[in-house]
C-alpha positions, -999 to +999 in steps of 0.1 A: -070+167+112-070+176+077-061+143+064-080+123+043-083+080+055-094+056+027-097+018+026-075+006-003-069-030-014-035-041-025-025-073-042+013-088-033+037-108-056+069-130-044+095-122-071+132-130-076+152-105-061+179-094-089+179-061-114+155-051-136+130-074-122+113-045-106+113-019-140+105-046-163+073-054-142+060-020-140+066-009-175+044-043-186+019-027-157+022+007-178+018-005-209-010-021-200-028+012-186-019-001-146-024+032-124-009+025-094-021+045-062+009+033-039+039+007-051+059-011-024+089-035-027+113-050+000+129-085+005+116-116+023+146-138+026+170-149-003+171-142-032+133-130-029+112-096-031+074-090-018+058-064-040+026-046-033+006-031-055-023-010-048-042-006-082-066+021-092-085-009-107-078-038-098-092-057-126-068-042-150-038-052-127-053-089-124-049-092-164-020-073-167-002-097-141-018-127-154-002-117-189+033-116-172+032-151-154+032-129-122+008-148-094-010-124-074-017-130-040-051-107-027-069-089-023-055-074+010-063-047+028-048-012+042-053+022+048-046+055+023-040+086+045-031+119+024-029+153+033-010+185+038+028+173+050+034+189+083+052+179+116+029+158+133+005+147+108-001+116+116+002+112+150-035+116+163-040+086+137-013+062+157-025+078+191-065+068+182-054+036+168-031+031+203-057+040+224-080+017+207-057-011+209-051-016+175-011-019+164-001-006+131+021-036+127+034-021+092+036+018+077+049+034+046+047+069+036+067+098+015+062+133+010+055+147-021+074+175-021+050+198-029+036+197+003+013+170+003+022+135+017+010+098+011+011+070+039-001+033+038-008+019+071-017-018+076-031-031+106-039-069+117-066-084+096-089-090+126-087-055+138-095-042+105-131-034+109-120-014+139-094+005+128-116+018+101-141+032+125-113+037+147-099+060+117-134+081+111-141+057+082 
């Protein structure tokens, strides 16, 4: 495997789920100097988005929040796998993690186009500690 694993913390926000909400929270985040290693957003319910944000520095996205009345719910933790983007790449992670007994109970990933690829993988708190080892960490 040529992928690189990480731990990552992320932080999560309940917003209202209506335009602009989204852009108007990130450019406060970027004027701010927010660098934002992963960014995640999808409904929970009515009326209602979860978003996740995995900071660089997560001090600067605590004030940064704080200074937009957004409540911050973390830290949290996942995994950061990157790499080169080819067919298969991450299916010796999922097969360890399987054979381990561990469920990724929630992924997101994208390729970068250039061929390189991002992928956030969260696992059960409790099985955590596990996965990492699990993952080589």
């Amino acid at each position: 495997m040529g992928e690189t694993v990480r731990k990552v913390q992320y932080y999560y926000a309940i917003v209202t789920d209506k335009p602009g909400v989204g852009r108007r929270l990130l450019e406060h985040l970027s004027e701010k100097s927010v660098n934002l290693i992963a960014f995640t957003a999808f409904p929970v319910g009515y009326g209602k988005a979860q978003f996740d944000f995995f900071p660089e520095d997560a001090d600067k996205l605590k004030l940064a929040a704080n200074d937009a009345g957004i409540d911050l719910i973390g830290p949290k933790k996942a995994f950061l796998i990157q790499g080169e983007n080819r067919i298969g790449a991450l299916i010796e992670h999922h097969l360890n993690l399987s054979n381990a007994g561990i469920n990724a109970y929630a992924a997101n990933g994208v390729a970068s186009g250039d061929g390189r690829f991002g992928y956030i993988l969260w696992v059960n708190p409790e099985d955590y500690d596990r996965a990492a080892e699990t993952l080589g960490l």
